[in-house]
C-alpha positions as CSV (number, residue, x, y, z in Angstrom):
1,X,-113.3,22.0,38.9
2,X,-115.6,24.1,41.7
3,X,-113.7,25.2,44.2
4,X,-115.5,28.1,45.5
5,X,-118.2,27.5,48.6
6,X,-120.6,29.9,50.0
7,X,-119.9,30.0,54.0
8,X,-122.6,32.1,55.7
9,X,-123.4,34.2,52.6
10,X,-119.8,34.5,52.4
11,X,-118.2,33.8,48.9
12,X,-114.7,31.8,49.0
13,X,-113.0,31.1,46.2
14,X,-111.7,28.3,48.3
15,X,-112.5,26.8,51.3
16,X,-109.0,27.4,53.0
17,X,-108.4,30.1,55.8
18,X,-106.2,30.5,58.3
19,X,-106.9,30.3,62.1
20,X,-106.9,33.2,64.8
21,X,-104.1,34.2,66.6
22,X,-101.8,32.0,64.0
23,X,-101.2,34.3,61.1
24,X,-101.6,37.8,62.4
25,X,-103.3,40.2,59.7
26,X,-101.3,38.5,57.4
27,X,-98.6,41.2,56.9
28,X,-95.6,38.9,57.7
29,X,-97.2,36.0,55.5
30,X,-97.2,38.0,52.8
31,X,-93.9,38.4,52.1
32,X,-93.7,34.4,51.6
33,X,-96.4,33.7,49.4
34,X,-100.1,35.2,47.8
35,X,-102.3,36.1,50.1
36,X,-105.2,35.9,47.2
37,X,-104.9,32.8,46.6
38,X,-106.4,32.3,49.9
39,X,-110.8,31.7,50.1
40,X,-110.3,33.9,53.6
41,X,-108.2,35.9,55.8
42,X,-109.1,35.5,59.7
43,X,-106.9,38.3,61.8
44,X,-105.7,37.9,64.9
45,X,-108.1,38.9,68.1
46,X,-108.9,42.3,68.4
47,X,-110.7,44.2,71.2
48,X,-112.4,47.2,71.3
49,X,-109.3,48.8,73.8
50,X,-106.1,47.6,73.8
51,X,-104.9,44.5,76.0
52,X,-101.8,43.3,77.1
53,X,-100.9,39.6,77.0
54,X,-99.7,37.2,79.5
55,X,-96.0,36.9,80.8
56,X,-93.6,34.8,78.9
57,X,-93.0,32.0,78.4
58,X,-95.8,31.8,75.9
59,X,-95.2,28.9,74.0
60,X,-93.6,25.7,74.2
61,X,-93.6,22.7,71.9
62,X,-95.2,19.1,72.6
63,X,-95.4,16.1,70.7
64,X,-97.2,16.1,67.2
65,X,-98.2,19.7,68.7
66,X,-98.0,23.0,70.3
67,X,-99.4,24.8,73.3
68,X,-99.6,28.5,73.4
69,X,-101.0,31.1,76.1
70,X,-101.0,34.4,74.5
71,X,-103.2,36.3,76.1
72,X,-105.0,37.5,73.0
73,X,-102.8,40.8,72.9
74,X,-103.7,43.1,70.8
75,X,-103.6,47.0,69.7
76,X,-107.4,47.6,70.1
77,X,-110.1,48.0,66.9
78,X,-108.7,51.9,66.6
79,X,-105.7,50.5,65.8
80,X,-107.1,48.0,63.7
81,X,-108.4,50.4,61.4
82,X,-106.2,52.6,61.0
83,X,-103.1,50.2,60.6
84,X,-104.6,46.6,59.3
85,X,-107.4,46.9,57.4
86,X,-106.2,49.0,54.9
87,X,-103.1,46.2,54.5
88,X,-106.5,43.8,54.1
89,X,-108.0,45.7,51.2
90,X,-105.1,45.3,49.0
91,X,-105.9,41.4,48.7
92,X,-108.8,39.8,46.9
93,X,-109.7,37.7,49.5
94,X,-112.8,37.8,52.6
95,X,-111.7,39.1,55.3
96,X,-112.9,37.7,59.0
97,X,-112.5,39.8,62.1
98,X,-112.3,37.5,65.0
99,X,-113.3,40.1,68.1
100,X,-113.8,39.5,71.9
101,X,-114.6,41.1,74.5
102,X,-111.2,42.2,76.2
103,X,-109.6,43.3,78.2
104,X,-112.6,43.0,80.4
105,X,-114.0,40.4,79.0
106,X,-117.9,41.4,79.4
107,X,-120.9,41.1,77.6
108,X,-120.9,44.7,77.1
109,X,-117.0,44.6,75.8
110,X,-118.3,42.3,73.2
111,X,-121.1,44.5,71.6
112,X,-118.7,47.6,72.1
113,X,-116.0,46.2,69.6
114,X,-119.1,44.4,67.3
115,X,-120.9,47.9,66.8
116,X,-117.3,49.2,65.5
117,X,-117.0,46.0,63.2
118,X,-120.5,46.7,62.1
119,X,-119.6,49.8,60.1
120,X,-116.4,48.3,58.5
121,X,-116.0,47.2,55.1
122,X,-115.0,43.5,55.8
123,X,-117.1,40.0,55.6
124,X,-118.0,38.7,58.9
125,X,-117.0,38.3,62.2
126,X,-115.8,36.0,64.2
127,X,-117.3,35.8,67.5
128,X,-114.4,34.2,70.3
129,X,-115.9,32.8,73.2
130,X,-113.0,29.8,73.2
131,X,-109.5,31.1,74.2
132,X,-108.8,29.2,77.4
133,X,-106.0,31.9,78.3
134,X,-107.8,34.6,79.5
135,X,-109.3,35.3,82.7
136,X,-112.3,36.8,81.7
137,X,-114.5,36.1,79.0
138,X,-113.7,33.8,76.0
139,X,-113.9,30.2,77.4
140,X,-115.8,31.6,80.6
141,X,-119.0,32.2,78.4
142,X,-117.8,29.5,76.2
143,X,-118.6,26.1,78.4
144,X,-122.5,26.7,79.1
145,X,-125.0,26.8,76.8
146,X,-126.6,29.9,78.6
147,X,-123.4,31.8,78.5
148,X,-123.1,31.0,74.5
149,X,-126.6,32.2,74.3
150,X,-126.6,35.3,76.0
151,X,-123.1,37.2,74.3
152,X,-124.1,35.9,70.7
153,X,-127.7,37.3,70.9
154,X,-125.9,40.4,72.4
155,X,-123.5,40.8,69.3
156,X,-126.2,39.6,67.1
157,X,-128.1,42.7,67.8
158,X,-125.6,45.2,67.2
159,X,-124.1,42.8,64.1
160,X,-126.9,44.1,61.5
161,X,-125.2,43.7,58.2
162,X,-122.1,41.2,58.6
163,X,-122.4,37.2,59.1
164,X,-121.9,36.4,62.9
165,X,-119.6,33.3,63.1
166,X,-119.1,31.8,66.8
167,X,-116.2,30.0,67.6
168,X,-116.5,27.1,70.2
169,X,-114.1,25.7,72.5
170,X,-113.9,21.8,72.9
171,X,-113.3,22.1,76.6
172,X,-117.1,20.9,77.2
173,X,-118.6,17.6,77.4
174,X,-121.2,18.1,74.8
175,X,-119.9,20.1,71.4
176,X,-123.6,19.8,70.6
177,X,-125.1,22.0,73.3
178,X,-123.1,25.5,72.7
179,X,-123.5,24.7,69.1
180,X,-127.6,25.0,69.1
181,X,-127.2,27.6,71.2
182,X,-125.2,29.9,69.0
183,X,-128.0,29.0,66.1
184,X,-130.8,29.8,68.6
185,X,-129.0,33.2,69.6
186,X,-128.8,34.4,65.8
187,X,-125.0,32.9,64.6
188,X,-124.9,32.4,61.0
189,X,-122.0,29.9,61.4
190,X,-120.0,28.4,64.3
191,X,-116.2,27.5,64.1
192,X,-114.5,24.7,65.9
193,X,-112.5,23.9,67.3
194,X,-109.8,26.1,69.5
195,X,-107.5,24.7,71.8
196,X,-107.8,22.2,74.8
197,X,-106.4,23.7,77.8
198,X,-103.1,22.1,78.5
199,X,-99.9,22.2,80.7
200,X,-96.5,20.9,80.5
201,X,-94.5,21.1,83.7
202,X,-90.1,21.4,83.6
203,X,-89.4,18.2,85.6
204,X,-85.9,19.9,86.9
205,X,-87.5,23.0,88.1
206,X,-90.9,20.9,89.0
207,X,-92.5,24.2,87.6
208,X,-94.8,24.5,84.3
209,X,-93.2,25.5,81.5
210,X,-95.7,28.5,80.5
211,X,-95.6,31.4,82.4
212,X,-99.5,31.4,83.0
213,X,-99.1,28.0,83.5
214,X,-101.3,26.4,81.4
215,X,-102.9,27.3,78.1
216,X,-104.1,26.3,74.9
217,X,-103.1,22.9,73.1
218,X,-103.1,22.8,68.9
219,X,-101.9,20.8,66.1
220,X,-101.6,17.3,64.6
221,X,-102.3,15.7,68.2
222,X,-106.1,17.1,68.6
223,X,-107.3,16.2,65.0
224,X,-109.2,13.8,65.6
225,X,-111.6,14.9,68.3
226,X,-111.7,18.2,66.1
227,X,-112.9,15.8,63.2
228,X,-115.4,14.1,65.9
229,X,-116.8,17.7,67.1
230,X,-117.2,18.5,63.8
231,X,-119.3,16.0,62.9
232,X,-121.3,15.8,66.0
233,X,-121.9,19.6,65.3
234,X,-123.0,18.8,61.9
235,X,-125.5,16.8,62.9
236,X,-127.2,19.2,65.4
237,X,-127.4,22.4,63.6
238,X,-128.8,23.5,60.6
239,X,-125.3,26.5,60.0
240,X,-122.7,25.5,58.3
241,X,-119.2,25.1,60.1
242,X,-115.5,26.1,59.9
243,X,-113.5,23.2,60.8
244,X,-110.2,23.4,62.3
245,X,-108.0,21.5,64.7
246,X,-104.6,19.9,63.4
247,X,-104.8,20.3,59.6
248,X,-101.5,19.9,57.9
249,X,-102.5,18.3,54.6
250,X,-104.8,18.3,52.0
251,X,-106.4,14.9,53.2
252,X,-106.8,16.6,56.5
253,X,-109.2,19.2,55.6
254,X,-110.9,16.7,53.6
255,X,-111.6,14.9,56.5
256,X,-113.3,17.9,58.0
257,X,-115.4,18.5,54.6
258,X,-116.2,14.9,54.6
259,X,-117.6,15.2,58.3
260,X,-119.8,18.5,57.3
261,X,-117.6,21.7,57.5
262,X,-118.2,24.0,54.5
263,X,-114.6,25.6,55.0
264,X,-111.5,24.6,57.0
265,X,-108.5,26.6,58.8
266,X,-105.1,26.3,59.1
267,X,-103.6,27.2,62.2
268,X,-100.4,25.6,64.3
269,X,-99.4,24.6,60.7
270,X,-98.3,28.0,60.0
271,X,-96.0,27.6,62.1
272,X,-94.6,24.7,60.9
273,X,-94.3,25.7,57.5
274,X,-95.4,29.4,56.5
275,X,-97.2,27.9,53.3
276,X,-98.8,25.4,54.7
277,X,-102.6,26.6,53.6
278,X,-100.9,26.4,50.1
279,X,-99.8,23.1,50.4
280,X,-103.3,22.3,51.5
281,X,-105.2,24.0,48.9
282,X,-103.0,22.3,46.1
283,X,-103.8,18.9,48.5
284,X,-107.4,19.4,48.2
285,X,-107.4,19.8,44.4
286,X,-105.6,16.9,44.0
287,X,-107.5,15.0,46.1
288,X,-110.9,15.9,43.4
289,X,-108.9,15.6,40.9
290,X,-108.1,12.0,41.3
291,X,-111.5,11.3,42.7
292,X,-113.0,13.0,39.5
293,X,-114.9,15.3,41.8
294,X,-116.4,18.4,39.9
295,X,-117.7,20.3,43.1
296,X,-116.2,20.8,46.3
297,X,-119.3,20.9,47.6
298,X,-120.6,17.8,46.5
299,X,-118.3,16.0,49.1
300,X,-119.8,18.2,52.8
301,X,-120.8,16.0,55.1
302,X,-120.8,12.5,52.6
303,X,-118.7,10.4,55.5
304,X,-120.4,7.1,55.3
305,X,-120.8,5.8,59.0
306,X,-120.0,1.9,59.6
């Protein structure tokens, strides 16, 4: 049985990684189970400076789901170097830098932290213009297709010898539209989907919940619009996708596959379970086993439409 898939000239042995922002750079997980038997490692945001995150409370719980507002806070790419990556080497696994353009959140914050990434010994990076809890960049560039365009041929420039993967927010009205235009501006690959922009409000203090008041909404509850976007996507580009939104199971990033991603990643169900992209790896190879399915492959993008 073929598990391995080749994602933007990246080699997985797997297709399973784990989502931004949900598993750090892996150091914690990593007491728990394996990090090699993952087919990728995606860290946590990192800037080129350092930047604070937003005031608590960052996260509160909602049905079959989860909505966070972090603030992408992080230690900078200095610090990412010196402190992470090194952690990264020790696994056989490909490592993904997701990297935006904080704390000021230009165009020119962007290509800063991308030339750095450039020169680093890691497999590609992922290019976040989708966090809905910031003020600046991220989601800002995100919605329009010109904004997509215009930081992604930016970092494409700078982003000479790793594989440029853009990750999308769903907060549009047409997936399809920032998807061509990261292919037009250069991407190798887009990712989608991040999180809907959410609130939940205390009903006794008649306040929200979060302390930046709204923020970003994940798990079980958006899967299948991610699975929708997906396959929209699919059908509008010609680069292959990293699906995510919701996946618990081994059925669930089957799903994805089935509606064209090449890869999936598991985010909000880290939380849930610390082995969760495990469970979903085993899940997946049972799923070919009992289908007789040689090569993961084989099954991208085979949904049948009624």
């Amino acid at each position: 049985m073929n598990t391995e898939v080749n994602f933007a000239g990246i080699k997985m042995k797997n297709p399973v990684t784990v989502a931004s922002g949900t598993f750090g750079f892996g150091r914690e997980y990593s007491e728990l189970f394996d990090l090699n038997q993952l087919g990728a490692i995606i860290t946590k945001g990192v800037s080129y400076e350092p930047k604070i995150g937003n005031k608590s409370p960052r996260v509160c719980e909602t049905p079959a789901g989860m909505i966070n507002a972090i603030g992408l806070e992080n230690l900078g790419v200095d610090h990412f170097i010196e402190y992470d990556l090194p952690f990264l080497h020790k696994f056989d696994t490909a490592i993904i830098v997701n990297a935006f353009g904080g704390p000021g959140g230009t165009v020119e914050d962007y290509v800063k932290v991308c030339e750095v990434l450039n020169k680093l010994d890691i497999d590609a990076v992922e290019l976040n213009l989708s966090c809905p809890n910031v003020c600046t960049g991220c989601m800002a560039f995100g919605t329009t297709y010109d904004g997509v365009k215009q930081v992604t041929s930016a970092c494409r420039k700078v982003l000479t010898s790793k594989p440029l993967i853009v990750k999308l927010t769903p907060n549009v009205t047409d997936i399809t539209i920032p998807a061509k235009a990261a292919e037009e501006a250069g991407a190798d690959a887009i990712s989608l989907i991040n999180t809907f922009s959410a609130m939940v409000i205390d009903v006794e203090t008649r306040r929200p919940i979060l302390g930046n008041n709204t923020g970003g909404l994940s798990g079980p509850a958006i899967r299948p619009i991610a699975v929708r976007m997906v396959y929209q996507a699919a059908q509008s580009v010609n680069i292959p996708i990293l699906g995510l939104g919701g996946i618990m199971t081994g059925n669930d990033a089957i799903e994805f596959m089935l509606a064209g991603a090449t890869a999936i990643s598991i985010g909000s169900g880290n939380f849930y379970s610390p082995d969760t992209s495990i469970n979903v790896l085993n899940g997946i190879k049972e799923y070919l086993t009992k289908h007789n399915i040689e090569d993961i492959n084989s099954i991208i993008g085979t949904v049948k439409m009624n």
